[in-house]
C-alpha positions as CSV (number, residue, x, y, z in Angstrom):
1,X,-41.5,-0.3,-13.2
2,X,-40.3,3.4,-12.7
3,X,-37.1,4.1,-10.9
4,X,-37.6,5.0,-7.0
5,X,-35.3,8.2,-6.0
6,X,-34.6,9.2,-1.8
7,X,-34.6,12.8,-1.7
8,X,-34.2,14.2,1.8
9,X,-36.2,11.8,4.0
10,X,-38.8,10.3,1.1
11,X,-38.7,7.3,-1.3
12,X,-40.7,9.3,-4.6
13,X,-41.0,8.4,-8.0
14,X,-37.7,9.5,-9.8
15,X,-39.1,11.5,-12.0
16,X,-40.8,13.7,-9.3
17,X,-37.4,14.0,-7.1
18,X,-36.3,17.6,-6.7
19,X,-35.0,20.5,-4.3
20,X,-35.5,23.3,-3.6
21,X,-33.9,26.5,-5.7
22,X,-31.8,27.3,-3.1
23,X,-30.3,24.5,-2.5
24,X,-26.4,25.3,-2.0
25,X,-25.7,22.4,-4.4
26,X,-27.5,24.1,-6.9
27,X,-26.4,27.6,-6.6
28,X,-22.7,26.9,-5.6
29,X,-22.0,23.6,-6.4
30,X,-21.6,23.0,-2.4
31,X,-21.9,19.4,-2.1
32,X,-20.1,16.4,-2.6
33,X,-21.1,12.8,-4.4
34,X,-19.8,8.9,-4.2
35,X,-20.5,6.3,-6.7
36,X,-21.3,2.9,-5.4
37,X,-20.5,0.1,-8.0
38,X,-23.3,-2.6,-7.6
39,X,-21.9,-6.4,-8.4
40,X,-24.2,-9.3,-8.4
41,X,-26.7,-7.8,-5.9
42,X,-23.8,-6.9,-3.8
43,X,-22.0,-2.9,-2.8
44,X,-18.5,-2.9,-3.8
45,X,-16.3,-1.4,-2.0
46,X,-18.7,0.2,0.7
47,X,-16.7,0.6,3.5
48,X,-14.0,3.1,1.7
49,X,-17.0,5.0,-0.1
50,X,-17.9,5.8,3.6
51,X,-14.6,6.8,4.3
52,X,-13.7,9.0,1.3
53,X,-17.6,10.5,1.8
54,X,-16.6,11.7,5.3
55,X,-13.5,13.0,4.6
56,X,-15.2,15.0,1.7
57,X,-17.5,16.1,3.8
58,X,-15.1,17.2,6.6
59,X,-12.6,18.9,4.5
60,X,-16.0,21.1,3.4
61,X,-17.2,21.3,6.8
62,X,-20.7,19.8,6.0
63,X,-22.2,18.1,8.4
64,X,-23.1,14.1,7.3
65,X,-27.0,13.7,7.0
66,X,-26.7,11.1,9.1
67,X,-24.7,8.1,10.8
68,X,-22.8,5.6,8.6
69,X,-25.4,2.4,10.1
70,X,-28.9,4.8,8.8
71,X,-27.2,5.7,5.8
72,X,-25.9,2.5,4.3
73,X,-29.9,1.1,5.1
74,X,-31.0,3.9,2.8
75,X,-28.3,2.9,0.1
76,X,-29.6,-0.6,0.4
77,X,-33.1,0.4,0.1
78,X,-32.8,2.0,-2.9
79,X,-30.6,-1.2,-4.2
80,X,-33.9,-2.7,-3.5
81,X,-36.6,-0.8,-4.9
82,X,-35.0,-0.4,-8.2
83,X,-34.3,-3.7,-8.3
84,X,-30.4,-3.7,-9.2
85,X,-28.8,-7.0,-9.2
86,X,-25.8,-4.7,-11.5
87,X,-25.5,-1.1,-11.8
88,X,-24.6,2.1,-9.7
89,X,-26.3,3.8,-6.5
90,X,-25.2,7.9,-7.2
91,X,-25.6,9.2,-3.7
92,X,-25.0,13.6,-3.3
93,X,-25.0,15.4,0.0
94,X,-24.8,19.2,0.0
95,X,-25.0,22.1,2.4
96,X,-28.9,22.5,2.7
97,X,-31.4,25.2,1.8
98,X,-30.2,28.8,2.5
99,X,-30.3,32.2,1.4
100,X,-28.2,32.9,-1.2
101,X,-25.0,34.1,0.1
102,X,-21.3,32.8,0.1
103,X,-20.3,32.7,3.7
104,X,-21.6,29.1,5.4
105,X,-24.9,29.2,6.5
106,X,-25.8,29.2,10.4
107,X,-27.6,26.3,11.6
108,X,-28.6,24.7,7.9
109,X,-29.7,20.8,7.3
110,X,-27.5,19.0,4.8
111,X,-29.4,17.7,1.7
112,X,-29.3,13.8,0.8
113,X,-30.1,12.2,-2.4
114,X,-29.7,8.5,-3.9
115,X,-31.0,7.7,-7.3
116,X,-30.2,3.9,-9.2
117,X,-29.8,2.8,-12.0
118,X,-29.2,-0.5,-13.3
119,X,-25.7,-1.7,-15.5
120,X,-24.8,-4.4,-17.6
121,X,-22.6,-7.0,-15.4
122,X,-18.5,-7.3,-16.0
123,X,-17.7,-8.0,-19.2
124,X,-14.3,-8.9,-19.3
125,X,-14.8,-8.9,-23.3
126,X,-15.7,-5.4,-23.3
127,X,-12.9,-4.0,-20.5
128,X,-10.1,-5.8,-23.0
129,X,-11.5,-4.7,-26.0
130,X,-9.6,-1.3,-25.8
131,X,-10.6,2.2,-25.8
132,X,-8.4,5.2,-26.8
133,X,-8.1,8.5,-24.3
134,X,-6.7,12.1,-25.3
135,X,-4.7,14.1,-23.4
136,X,-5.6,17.6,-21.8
137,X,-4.5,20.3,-19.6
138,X,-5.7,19.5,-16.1
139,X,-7.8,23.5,-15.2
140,X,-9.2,21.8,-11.9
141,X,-8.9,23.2,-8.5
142,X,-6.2,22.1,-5.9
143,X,-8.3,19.7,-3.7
144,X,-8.9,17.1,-6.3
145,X,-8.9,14.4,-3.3
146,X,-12.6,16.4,-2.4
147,X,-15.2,13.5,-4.5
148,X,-16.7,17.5,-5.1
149,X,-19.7,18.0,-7.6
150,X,-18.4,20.9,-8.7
151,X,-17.0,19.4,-12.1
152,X,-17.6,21.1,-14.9
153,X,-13.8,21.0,-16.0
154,X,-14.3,17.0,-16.0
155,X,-17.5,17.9,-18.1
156,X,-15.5,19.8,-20.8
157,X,-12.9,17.2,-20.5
158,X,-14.8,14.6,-21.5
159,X,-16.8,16.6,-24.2
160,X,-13.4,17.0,-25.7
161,X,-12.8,13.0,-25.7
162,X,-16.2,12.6,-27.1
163,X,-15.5,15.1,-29.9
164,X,-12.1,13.8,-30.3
165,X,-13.7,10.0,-30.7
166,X,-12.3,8.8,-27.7
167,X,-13.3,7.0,-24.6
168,X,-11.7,9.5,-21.6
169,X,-9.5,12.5,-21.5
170,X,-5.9,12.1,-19.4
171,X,-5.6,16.0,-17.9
172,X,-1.6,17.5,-17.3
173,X,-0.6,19.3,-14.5
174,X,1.6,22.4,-15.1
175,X,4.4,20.0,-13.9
176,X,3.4,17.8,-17.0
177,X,3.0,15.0,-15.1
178,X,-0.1,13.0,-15.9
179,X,-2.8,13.4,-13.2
180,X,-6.3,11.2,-13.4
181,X,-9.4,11.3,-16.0
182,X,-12.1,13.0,-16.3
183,X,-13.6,10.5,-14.2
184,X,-11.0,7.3,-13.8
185,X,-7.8,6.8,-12.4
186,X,-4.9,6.3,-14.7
187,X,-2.7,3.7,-15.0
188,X,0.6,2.7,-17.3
189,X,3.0,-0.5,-17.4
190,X,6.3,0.6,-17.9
191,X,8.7,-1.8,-21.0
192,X,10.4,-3.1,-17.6
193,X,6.9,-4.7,-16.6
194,X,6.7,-2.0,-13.7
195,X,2.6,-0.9,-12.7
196,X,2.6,3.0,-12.1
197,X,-0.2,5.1,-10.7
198,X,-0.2,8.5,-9.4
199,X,0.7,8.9,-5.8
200,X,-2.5,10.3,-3.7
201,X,-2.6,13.7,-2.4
202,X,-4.5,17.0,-3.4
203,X,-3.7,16.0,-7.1
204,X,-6.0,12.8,-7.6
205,X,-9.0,11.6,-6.4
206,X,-7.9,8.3,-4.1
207,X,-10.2,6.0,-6.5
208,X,-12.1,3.4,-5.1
209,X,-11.4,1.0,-7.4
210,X,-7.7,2.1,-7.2
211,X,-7.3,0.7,-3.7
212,X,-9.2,-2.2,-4.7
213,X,-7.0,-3.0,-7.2
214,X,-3.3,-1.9,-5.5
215,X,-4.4,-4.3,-2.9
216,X,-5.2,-6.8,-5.4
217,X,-1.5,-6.3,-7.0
218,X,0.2,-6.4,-3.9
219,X,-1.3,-9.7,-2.6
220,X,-0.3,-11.3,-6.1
221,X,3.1,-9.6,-5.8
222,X,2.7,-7.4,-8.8
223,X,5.6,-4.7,-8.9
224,X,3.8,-1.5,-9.0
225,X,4.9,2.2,-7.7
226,X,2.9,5.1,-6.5
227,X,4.2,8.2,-8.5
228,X,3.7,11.0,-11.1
229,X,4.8,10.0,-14.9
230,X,4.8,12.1,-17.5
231,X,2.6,11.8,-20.9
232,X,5.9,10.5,-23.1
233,X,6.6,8.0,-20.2
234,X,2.8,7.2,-20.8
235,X,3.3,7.0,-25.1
236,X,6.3,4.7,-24.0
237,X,4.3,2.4,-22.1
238,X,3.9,-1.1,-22.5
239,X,0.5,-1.3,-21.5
240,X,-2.3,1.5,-20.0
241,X,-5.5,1.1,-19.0
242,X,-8.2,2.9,-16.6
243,X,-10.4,2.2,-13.3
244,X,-13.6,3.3,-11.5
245,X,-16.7,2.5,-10.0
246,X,-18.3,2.3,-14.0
247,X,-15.2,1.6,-16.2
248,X,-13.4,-1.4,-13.5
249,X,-10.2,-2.1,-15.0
250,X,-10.2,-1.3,-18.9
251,X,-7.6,-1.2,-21.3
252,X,-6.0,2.0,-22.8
253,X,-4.8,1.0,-26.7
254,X,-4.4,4.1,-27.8
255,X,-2.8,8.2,-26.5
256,X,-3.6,10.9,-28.7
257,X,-3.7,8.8,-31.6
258,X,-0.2,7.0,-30.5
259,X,-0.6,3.4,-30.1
260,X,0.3,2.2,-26.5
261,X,2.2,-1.2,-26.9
262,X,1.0,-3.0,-29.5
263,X,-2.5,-1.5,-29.6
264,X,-3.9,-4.5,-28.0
265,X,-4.7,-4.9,-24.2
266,X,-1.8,-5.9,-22.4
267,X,-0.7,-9.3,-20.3
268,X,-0.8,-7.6,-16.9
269,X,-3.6,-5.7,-18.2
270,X,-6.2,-8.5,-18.7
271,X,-4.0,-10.9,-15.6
272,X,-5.4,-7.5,-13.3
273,X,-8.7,-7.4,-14.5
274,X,-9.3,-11.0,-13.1
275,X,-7.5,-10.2,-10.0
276,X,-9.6,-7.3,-9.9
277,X,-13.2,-9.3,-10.4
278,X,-11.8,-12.0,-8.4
279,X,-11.0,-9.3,-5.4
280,X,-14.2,-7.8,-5.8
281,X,-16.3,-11.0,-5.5
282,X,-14.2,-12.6,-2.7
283,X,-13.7,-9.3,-0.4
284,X,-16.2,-7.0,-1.6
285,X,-13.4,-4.4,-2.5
286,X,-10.8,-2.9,-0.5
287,X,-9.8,-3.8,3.3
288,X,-7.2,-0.5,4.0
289,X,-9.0,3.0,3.5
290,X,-7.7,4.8,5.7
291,X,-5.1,6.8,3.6
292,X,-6.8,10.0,1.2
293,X,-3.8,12.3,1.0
């Protein structure tokens, strides 16, 4: 059965979805995306998608397609007519059809599109089986907490990992502090058992599955810190890993070659990934959003 797309109004083939060529998305890359993770038939983490989405939107000034209650029916409707019991609902809202010019556009209708696709389930095998990252210098602009789809520093990023064999790319502020990946959230566990992640603000984009899985830690009293750590605090580690909407919580065995611990995923590692799942299946994802910088 072909995949069903929702461009701007219409369920159509996925194949035949398009916009038009002035579309500010296309010409400026004036838009903004969310990932929705789809567990066992089930959105993870919906309500802080909304959340971040709005706050994306409103830091760009583009006005929301429409209300929260219309829009999560459409997200569920594509759910359902591409049959996704696992996968990923990519959702994109820019500022409309326009002239090409830089200045906003008076009076233009925002541009919604969903596509899905379906995902192998959790494999907690696969998230512990390690994957190695690189490290890079982070060339982004300075409102990384905008989900914006202008990314083609992320793209180079991870064209770099891929040509370097690894998984993900870390990117290094000018600070060089540690920031997020190309598209995950990083994470280390300090030799004193300590859980660090970089503190939100313009730096890092608030992950979903971050908050999901702080809240998880906190409720199982996990010792963890919101801050900046440098890359040789990260070589030092104990234990890293990674999260997002595709990658949940996997392990990190490896830093530009270095070894992280002993090159296997870690205690609190795998202990998180099953506080993570169990989290996800038992609250849906997580219960405070109301914090993106």
């Amino acid at each position: 059965m072909s995949r069903i797309a929702y461009v701007n109004g219409r369920y159509v083939p996925h194949a035949d979805g398009a916009v038009h060529i002035e579309d500010r998305g296309y010409q400026f890359a004036d838009g903004v995306y969310e990932v929705f993770a789809v567990h066992d038939g089930k959105l993870v983490g919906e309500q802080g998608h909304l959340d971040r989405l709005e706050h994306s939107l409103r830091e760009l000034q583009i006005e929301p397609p429409m209300g929260r209650g219309p829009l999560m029916v459409v997200v569920r409707e594509i759910v359902r007519r591409n049959h996704v019991r696992h996968g990923l609902v990519y959702l994109q809202v820019t500022r409309g059809v326009a002239r090409r010019d830089h200045p906003f556009p008076a009076d233009t209708i925002s541009s919604l599109v969903l596509t899905a696709r379906k995902a192998p389930p959790i494999d907690k095998s696969v998230l512990t089986r390690g994957v190695e990252v690189v490290t890079i210098p982070d060339i982004r602009w300075k409102r990384k907490d905008i989900k914006s789809i202008s990314l083609l520093p992320n793209c180079l990023g991870k064209q770099t990992a891929k040509e370097s064999g690894a998984f993900e790319a870390w990117m290094i502020d000018d600070d060089g502090f540690i920031t997020e990946g190309t598209s995950t959230n990083a994470w280390i566990v300090t030799k004193d058992g300590e859980l660090l992640t970089r503190n939100v603000g313009y730096a890092i984009l608030n992950g979903i599955t971050r908050l999901t899985l702080l809240e998880a830690a906190e409720e199982a009293s996990v010792r963890f810190s919101e801050r900046a750590f440098t890359l040789e605090e990260a070589l030092n580690a104990k234990e890293a890993f990674i999260t997002s909407s595709t990658s949940h919580v996997k392990a990190v065995t490896a830093i530009d070659g270095t070894p992280i611990g002993n090159g296997e995923a870690g205690e609190l590692t795998c202990k998180l990934l099953d506080l993570y799942v169990d989290f996800v299946e038992t609250r849906g994802g997580p219960q405070n959003t109301d914090r993106w910088n």
